[in-house]
Biopython code that builds the backbone (N, CA, C, O; Angstrom):
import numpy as np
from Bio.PDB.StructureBuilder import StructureBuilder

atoms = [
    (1, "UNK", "N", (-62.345, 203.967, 130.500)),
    (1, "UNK", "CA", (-63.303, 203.224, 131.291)),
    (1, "UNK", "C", (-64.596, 203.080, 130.489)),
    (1, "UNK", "O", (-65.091, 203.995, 129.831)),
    (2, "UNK", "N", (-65.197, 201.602, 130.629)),
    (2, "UNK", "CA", (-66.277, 201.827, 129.821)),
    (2, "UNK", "C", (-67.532, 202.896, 130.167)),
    (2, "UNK", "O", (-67.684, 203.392, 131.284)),
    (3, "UNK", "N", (-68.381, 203.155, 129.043)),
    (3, "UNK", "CA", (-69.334, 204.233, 129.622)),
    (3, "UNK", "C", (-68.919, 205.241, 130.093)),
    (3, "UNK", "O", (-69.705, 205.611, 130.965)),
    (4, "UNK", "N", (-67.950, 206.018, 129.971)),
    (4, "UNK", "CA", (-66.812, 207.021, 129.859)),
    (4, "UNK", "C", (-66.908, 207.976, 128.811)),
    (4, "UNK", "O", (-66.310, 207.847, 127.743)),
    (5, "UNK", "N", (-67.854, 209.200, 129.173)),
    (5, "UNK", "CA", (-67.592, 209.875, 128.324)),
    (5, "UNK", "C", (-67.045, 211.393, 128.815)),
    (5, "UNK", "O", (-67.702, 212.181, 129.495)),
    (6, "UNK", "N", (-66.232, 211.521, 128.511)),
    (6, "UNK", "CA", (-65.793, 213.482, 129.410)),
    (6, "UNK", "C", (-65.815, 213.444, 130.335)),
    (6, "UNK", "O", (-66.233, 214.486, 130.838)),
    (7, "UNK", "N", (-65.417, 212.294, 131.359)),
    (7, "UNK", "CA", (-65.011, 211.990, 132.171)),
    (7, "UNK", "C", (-66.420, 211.530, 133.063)),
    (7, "UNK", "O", (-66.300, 211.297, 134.266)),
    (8, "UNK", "N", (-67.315, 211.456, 132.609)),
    (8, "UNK", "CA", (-68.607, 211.500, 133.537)),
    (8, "UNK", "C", (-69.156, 209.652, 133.238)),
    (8, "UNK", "O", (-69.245, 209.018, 132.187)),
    (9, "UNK", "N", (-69.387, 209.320, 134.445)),
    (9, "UNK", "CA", (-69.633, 207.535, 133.745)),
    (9, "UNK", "C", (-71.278, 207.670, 133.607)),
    (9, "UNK", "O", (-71.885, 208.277, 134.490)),
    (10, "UNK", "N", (-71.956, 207.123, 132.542)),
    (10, "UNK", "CA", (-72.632, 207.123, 131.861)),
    (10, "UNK", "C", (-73.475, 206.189, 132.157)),
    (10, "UNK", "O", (-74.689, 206.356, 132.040)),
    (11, "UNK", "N", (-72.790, 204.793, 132.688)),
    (11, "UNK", "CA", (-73.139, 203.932, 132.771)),
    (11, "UNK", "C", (-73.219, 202.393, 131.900)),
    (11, "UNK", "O", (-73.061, 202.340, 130.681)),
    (12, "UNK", "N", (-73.500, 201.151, 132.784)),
    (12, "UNK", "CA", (-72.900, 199.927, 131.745)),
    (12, "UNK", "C", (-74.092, 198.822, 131.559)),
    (12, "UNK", "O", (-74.892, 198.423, 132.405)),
    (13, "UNK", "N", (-73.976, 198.507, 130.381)),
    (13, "UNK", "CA", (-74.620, 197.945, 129.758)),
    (13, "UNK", "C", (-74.665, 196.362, 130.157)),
    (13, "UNK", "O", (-73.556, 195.833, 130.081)),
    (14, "UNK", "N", (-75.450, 195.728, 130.460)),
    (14, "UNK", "CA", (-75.333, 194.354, 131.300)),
    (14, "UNK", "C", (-76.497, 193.633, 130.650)),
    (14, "UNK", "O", (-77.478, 194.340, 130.418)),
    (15, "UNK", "N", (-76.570, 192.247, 130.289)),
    (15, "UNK", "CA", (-77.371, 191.664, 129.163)),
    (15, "UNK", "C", (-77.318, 190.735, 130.645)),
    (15, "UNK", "O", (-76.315, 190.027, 130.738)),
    (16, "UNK", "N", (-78.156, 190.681, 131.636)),
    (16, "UNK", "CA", (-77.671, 189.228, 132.582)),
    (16, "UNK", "C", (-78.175, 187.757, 132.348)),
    (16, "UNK", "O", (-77.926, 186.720, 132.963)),
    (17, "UNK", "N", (-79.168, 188.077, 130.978)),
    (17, "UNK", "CA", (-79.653, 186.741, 130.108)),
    (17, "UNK", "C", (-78.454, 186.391, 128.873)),
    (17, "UNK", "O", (-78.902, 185.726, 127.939)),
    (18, "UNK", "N", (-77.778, 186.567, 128.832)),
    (18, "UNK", "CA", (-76.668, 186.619, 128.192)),
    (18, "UNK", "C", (-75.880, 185.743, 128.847)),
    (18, "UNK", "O", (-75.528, 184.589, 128.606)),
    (19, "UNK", "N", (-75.661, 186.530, 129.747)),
    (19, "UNK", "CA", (-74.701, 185.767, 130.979)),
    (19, "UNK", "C", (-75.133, 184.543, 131.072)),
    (19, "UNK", "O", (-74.290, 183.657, 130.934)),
    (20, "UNK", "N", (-76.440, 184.187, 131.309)),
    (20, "UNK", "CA", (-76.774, 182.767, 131.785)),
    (20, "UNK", "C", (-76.813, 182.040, 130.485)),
    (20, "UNK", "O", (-76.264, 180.965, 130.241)),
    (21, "UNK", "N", (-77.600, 182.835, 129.614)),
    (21, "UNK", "CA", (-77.260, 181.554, 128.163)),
    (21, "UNK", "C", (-76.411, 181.263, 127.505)),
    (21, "UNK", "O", (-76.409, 180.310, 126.727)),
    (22, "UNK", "N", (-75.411, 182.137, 127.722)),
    (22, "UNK", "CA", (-74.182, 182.343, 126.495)),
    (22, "UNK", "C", (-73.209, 181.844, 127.105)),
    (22, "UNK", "O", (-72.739, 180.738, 126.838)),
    (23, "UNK", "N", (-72.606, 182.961, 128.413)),
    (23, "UNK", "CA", (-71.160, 183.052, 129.194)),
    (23, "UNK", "C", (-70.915, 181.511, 129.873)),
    (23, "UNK", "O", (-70.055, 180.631, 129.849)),
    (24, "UNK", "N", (-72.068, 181.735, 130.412)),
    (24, "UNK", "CA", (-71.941, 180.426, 131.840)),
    (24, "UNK", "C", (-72.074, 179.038, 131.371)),
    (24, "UNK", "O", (-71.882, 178.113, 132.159)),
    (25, "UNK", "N", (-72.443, 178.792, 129.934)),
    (25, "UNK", "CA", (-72.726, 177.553, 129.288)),
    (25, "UNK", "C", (-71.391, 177.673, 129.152)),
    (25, "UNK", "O", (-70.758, 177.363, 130.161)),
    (26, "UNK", "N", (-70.749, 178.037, 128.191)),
    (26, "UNK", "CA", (-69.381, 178.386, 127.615)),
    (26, "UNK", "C", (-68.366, 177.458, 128.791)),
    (26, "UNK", "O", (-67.933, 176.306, 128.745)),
    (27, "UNK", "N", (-68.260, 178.338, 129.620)),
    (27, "UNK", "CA", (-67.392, 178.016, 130.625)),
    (27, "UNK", "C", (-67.658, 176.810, 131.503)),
    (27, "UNK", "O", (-66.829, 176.268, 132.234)),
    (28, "UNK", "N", (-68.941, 176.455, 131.333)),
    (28, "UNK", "CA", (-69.111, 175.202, 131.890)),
    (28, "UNK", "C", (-68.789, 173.777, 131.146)),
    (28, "UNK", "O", (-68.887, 172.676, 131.688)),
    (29, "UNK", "N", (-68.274, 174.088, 129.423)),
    (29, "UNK", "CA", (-68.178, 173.393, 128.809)),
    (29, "UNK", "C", (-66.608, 173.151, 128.841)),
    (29, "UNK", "O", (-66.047, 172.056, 128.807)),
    (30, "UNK", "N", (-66.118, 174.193, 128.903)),
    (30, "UNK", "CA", (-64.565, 174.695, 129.066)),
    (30, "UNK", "C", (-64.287, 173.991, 130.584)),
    (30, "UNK", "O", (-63.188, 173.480, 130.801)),
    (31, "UNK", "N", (-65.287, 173.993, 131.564)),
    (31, "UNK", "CA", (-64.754, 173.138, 132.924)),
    (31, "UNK", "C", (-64.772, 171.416, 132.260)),
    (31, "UNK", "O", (-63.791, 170.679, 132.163)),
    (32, "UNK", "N", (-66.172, 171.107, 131.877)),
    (32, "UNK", "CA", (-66.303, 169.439, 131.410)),
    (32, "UNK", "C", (-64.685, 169.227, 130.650)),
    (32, "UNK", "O", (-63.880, 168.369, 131.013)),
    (33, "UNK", "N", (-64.442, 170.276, 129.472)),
    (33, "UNK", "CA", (-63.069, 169.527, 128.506)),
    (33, "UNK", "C", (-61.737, 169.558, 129.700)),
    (33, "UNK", "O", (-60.826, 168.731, 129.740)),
    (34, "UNK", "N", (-61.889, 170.586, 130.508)),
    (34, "UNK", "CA", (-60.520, 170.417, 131.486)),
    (34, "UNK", "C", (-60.126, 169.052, 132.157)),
    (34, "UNK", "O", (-59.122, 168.339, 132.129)),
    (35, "UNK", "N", (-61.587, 168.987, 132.890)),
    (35, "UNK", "CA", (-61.993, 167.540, 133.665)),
    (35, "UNK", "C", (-61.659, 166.143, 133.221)),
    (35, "UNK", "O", (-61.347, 165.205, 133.955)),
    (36, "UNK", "N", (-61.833, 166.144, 131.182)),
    (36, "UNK", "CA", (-61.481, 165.140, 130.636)),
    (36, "UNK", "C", (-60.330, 165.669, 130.491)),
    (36, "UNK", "O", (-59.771, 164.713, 131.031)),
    (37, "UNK", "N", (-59.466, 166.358, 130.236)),
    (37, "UNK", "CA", (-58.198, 166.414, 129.829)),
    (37, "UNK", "C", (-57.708, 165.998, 131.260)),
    (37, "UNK", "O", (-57.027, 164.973, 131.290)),
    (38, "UNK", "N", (-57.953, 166.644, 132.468)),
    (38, "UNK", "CA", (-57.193, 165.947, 133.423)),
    (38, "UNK", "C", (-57.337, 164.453, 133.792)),
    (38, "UNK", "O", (-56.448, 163.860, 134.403)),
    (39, "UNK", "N", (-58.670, 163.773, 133.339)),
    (39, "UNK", "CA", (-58.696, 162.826, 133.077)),
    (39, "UNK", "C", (-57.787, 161.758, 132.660)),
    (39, "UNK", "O", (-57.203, 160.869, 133.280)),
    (40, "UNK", "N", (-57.833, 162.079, 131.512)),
    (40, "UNK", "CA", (-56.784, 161.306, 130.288)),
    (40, "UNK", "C", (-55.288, 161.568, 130.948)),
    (40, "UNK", "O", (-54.355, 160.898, 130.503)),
    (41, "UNK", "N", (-55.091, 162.335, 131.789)),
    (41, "UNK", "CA", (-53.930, 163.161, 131.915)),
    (41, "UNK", "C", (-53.171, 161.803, 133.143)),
    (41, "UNK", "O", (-52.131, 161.144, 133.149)),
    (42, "UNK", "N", (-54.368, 161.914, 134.036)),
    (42, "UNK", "CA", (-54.171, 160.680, 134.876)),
    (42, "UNK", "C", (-53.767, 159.280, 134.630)),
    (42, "UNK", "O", (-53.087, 158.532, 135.333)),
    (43, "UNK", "N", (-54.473, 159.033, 133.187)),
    (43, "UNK", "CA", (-54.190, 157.637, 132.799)),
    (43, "UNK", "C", (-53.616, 157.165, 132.029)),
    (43, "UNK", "O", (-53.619, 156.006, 131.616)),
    (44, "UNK", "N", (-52.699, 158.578, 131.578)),
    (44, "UNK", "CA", (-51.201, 158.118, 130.529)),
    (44, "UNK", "C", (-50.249, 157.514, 131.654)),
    (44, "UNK", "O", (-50.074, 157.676, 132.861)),
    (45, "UNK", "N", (-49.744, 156.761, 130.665)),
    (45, "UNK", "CA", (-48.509, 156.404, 131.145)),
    (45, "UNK", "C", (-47.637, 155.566, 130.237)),
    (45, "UNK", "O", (-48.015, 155.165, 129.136)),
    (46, "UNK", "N", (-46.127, 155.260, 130.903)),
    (46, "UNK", "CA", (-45.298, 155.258, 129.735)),
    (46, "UNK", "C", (-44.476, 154.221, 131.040)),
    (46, "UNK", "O", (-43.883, 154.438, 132.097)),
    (47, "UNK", "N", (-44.894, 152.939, 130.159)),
    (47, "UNK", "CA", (-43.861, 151.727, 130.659)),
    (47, "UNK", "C", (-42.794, 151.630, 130.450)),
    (47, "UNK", "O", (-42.674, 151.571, 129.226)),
    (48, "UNK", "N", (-41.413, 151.543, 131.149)),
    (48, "UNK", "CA", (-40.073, 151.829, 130.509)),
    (48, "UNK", "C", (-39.987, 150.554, 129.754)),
    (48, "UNK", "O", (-39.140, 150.387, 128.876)),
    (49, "UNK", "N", (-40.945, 149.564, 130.124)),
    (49, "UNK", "CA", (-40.592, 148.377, 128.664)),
    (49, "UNK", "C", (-40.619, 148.951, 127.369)),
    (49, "UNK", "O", (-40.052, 148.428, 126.409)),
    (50, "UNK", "N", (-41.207, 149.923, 127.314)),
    (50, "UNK", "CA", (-41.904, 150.155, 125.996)),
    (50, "UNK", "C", (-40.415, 150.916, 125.185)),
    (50, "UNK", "O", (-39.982, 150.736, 124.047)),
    (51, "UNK", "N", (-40.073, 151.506, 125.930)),
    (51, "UNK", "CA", (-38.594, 152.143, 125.552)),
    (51, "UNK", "C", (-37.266, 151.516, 125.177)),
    (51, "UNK", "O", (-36.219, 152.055, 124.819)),
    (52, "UNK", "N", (-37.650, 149.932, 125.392)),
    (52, "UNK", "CA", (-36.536, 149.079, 125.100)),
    (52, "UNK", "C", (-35.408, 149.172, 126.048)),
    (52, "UNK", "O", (-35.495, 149.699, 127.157)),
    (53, "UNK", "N", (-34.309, 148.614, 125.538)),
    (53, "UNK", "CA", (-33.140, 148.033, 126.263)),
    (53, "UNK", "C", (-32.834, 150.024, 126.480)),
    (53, "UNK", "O", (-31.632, 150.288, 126.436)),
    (54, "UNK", "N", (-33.075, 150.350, 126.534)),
    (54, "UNK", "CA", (-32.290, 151.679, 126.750)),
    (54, "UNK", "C", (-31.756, 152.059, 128.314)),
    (54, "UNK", "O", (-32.434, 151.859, 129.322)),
    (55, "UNK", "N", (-30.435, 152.633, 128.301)),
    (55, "UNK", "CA", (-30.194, 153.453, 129.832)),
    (55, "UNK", "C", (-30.964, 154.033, 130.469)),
    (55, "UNK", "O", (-31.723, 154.809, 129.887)),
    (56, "UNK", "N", (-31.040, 153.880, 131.771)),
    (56, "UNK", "CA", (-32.369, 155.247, 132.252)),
    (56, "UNK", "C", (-33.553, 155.205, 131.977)),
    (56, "UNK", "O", (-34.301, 156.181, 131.932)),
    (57, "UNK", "N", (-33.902, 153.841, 131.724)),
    (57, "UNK", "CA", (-35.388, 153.941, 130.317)),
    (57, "UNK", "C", (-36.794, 153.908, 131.749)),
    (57, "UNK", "O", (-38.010, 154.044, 131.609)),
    (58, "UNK", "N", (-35.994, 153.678, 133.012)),
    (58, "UNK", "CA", (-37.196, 153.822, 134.745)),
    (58, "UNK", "C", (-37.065, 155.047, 134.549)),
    (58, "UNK", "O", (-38.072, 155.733, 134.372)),
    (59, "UNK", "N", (-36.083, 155.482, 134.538)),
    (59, "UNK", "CA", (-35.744, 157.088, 135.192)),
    (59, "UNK", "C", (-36.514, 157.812, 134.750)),
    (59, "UNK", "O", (-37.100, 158.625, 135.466)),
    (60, "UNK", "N", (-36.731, 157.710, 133.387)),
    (60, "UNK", "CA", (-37.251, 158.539, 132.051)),
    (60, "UNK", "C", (-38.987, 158.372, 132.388)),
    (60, "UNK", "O", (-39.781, 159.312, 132.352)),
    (61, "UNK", "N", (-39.202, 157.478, 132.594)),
    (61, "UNK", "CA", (-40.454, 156.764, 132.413)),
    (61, "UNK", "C", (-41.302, 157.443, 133.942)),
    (61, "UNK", "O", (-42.387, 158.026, 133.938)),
    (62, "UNK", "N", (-40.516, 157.181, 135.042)),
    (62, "UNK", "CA", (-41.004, 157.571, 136.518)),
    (62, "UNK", "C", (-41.147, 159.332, 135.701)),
    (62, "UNK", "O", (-42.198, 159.918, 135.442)),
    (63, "UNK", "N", (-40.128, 159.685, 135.525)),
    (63, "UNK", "CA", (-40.005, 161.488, 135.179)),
    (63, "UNK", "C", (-41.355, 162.065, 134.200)),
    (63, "UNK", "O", (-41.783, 163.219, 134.202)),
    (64, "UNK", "N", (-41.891, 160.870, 133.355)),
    (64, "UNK", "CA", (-42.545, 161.344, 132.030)),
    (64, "UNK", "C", (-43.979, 161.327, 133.340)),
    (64, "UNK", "O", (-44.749, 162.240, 133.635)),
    (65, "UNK", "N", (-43.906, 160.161, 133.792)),
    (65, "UNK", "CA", (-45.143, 159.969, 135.112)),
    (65, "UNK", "C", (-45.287, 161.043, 135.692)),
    (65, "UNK", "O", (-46.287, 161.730, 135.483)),
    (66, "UNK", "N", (-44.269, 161.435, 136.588)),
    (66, "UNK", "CA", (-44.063, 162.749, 137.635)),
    (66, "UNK", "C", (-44.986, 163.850, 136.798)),
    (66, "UNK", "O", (-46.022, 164.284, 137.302)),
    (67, "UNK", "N", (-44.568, 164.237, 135.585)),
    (67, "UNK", "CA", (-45.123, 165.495, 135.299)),
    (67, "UNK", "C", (-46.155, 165.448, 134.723)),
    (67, "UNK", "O", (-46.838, 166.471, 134.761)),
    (68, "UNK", "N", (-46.712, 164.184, 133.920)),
    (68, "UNK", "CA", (-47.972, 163.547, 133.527)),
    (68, "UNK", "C", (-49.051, 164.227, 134.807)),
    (68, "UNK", "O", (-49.875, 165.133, 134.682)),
    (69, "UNK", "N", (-48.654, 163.328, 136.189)),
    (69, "UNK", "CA", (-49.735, 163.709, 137.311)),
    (69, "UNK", "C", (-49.773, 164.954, 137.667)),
    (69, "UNK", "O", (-50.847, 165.465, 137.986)),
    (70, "UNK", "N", (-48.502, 165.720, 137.673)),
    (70, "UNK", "CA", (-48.337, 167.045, 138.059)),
    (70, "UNK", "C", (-49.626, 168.072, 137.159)),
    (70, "UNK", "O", (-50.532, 168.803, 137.558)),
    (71, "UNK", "N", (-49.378, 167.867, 136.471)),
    (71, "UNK", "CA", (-50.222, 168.517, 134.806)),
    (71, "UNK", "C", (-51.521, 168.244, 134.650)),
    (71, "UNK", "O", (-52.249, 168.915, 133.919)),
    (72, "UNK", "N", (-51.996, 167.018, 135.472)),
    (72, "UNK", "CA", (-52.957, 166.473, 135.609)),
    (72, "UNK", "C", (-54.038, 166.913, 136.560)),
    (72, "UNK", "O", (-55.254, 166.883, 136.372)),
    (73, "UNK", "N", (-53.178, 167.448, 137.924)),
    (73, "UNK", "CA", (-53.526, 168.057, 139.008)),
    (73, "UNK", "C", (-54.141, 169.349, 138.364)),
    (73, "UNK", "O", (-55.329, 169.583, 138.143)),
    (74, "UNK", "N", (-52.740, 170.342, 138.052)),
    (74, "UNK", "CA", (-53.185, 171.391, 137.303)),
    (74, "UNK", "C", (-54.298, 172.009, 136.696)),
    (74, "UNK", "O", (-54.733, 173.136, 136.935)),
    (75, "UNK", "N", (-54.922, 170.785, 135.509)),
    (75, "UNK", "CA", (-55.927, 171.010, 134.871)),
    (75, "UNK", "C", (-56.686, 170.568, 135.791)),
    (75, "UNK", "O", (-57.547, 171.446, 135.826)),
    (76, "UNK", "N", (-57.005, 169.702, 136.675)),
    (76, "UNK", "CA", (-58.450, 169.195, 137.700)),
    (76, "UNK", "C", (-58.273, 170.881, 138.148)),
    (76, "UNK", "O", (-59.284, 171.535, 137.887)),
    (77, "UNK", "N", (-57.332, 171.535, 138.674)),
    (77, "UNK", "CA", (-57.615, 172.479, 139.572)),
    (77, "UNK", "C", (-58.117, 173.470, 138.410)),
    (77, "UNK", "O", (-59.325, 173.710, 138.402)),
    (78, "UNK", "N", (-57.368, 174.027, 137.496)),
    (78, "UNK", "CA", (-58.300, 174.729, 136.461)),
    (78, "UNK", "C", (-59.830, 174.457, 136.353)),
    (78, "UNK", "O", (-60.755, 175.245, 136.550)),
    (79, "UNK", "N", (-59.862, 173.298, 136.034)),
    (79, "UNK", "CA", (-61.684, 172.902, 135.887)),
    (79, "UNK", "C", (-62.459, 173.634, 137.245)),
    (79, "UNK", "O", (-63.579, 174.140, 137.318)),
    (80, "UNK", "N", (-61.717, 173.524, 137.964)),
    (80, "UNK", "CA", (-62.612, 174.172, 139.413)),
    (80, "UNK", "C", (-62.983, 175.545, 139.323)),
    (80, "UNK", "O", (-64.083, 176.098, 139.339)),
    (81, "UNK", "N", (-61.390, 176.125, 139.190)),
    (81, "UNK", "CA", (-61.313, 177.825, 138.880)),
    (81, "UNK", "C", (-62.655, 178.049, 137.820)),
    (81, "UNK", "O", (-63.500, 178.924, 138.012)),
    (82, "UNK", "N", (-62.677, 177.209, 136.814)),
    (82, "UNK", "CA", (-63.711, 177.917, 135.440)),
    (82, "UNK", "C", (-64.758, 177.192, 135.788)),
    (82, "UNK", "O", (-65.385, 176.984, 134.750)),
    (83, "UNK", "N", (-65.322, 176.662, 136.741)),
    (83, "UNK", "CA", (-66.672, 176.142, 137.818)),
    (83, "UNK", "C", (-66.469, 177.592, 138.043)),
    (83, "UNK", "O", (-66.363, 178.530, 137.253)),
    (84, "UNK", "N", (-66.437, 177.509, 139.566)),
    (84, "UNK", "CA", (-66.000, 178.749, 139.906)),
    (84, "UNK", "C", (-66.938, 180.008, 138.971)),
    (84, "UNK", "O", (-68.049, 180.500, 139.169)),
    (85, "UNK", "N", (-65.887, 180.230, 137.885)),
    (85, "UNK", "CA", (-66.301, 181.321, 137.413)),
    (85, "UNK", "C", (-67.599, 181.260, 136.802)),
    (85, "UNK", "O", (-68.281, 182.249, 136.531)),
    (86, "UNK", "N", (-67.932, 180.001, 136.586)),
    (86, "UNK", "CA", (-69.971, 180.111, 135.509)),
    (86, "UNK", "C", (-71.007, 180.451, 136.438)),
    (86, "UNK", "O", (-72.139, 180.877, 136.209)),
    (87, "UNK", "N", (-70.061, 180.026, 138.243)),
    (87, "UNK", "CA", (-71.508, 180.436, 139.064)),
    (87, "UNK", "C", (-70.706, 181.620, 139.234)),
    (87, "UNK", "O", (-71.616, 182.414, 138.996)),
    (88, "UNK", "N", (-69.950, 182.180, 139.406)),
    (88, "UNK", "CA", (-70.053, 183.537, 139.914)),
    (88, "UNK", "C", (-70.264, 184.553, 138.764)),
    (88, "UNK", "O", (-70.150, 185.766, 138.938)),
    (89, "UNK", "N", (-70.626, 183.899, 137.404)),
    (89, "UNK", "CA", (-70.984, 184.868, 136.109)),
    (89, "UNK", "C", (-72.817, 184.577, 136.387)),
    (89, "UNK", "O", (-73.673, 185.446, 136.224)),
    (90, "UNK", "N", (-73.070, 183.234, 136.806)),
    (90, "UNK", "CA", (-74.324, 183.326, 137.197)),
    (90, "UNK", "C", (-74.882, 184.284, 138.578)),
    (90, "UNK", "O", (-75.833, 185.065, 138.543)),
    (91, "UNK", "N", (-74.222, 184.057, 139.484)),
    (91, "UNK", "CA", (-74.939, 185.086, 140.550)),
    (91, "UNK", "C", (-74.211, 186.585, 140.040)),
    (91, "UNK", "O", (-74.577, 187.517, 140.755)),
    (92, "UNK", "N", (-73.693, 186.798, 139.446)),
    (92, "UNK", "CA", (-73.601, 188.407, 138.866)),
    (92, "UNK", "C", (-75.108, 188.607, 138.116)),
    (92, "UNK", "O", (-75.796, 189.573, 138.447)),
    (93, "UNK", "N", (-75.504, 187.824, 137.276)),
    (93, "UNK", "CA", (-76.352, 188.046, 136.546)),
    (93, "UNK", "C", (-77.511, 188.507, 137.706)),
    (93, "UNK", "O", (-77.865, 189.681, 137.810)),
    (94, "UNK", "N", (-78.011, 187.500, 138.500)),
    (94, "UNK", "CA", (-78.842, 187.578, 139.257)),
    (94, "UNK", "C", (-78.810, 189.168, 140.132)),
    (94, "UNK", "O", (-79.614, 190.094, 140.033)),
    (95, "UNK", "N", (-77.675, 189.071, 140.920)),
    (95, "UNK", "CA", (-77.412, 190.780, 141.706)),
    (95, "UNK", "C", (-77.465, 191.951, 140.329)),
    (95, "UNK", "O", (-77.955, 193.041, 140.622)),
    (96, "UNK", "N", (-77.016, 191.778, 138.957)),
    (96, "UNK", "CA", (-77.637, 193.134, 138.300)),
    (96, "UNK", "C", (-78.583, 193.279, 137.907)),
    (96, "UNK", "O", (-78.896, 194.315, 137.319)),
    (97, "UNK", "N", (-79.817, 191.727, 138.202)),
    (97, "UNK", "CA", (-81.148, 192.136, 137.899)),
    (97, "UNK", "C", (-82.169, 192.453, 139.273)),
    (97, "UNK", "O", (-83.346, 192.809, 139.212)),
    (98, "UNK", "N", (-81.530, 192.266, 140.250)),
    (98, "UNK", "CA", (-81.851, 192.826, 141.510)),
    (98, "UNK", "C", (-81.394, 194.189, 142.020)),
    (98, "UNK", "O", (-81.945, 194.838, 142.910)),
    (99, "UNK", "N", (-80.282, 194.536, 141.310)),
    (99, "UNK", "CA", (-80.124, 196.062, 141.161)),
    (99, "UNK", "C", (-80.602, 196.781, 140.564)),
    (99, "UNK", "O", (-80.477, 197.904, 141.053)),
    (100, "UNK", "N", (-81.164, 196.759, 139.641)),
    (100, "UNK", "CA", (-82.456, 197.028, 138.330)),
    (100, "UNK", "C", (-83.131, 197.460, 138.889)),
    (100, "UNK", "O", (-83.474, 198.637, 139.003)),
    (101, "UNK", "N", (-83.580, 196.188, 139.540)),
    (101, "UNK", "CA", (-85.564, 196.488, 140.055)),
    (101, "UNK", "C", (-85.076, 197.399, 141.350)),
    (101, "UNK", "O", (-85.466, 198.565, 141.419)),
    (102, "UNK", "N", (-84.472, 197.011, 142.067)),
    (102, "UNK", "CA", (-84.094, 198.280, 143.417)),
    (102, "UNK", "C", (-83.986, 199.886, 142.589)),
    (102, "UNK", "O", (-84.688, 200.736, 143.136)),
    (103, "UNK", "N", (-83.565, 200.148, 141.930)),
    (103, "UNK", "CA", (-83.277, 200.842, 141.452)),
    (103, "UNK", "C", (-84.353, 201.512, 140.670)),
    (103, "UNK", "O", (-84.460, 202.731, 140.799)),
    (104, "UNK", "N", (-85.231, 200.820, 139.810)),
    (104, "UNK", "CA", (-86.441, 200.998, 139.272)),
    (104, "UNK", "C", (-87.227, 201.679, 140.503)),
    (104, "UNK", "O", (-87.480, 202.883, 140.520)),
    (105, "UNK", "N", (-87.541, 200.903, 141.395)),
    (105, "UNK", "CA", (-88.514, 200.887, 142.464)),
    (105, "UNK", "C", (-88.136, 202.261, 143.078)),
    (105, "UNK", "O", (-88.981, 203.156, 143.079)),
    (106, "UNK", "N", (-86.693, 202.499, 143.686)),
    (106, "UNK", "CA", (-86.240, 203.772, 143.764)),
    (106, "UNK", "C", (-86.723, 204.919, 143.419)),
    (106, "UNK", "O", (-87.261, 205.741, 144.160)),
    (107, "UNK", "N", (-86.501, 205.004, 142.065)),
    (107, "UNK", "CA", (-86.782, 205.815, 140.826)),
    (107, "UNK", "C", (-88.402, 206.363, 141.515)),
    (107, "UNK", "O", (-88.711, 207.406, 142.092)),
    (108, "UNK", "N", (-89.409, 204.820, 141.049)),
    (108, "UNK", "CA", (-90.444, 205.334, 141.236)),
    (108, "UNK", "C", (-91.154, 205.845, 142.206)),
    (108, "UNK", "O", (-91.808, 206.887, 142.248)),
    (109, "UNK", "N", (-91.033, 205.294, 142.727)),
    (109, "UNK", "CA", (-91.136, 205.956, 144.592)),
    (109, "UNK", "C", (-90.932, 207.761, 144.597)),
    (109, "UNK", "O", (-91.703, 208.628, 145.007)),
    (110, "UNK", "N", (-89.578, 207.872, 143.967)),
    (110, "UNK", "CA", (-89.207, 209.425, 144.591)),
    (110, "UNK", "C", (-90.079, 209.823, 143.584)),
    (110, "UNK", "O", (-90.802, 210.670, 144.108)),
    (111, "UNK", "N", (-90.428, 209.662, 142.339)),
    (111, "UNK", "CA", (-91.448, 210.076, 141.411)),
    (111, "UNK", "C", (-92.799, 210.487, 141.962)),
    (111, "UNK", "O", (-93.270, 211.611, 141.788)),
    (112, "UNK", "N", (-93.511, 209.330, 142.767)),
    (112, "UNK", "CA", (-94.341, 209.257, 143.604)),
    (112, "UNK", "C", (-94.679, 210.485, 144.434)),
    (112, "UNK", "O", (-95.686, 211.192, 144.394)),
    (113, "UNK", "N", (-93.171, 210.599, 145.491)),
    (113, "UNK", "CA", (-93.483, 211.717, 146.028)),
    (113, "UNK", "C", (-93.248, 212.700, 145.422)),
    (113, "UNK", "O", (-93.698, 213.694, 145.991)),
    (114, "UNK", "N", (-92.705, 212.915, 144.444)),
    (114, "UNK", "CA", (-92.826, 214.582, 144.135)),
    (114, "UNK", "C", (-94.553, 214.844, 143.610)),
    (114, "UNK", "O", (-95.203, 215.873, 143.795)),
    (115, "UNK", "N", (-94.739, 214.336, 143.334)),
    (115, "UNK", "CA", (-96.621, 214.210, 142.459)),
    (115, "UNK", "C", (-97.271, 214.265, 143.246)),
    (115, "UNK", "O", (-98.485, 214.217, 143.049)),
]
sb = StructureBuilder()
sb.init_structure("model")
sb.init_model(0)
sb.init_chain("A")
sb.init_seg("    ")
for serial, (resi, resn, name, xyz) in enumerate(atoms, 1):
    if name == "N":
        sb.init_residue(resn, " ", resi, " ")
    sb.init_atom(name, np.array(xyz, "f"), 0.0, 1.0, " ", f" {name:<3s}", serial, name[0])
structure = sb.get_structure()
């Protein structure tokens, strides 16, 4: 476990400006490329003209469609999930710098009264 030492937790190290400049950009960039990939994902397609005189060349073509949109869905819903995760890496940040100062304030207070 992190901050694990001899079994006693020690405690963890949390950068929550990190989080907002680094993590949550990241993943918000990682949602935008999903968004275009499901994008593009939407607007393939595959005319069975294009396949020539061939057998099956609808069948093939409806099937290449089917999983085109299927895949397409997929990634729109991914993009959400990794939304999702930049605000909830953002309000983490926020609650461990509000645990800080509670905690600070804590601290000083009981300091207070012993003095």
């Amino acid at each position: 476990m992190p901050g694990d030492e001899g079994g006693a937790v020690t405690g963890f190290a949390v950068d929550p400006d990190a989080l907002r400049t680094a993590v949550a950009p990241r993943l918000l960039a990682a949602c935008d490329q999903l968004s275009g990939a499901a994008g593009l994902a939407e607007t393939a397609t595959l005319p069975a003209t294009a396949l020539g005189a061939v057998d099956a060349a609808g069948e093939f073509a409806a099937a290449v469609q089917a999983l085109v949109t299927e895949h397409g869905g997929d990634l729109e819903r991914g993009a959400l999930w990794v939304d999702d995760a930049a605000e909830a890496v953002v309000q983490a940040a926020g609650t461990y710098e509000e645990m800080d100062r509670e905690a600070v304030d804590r601290f000083t207070l009981i300091g207070h009264e012993r003095w």
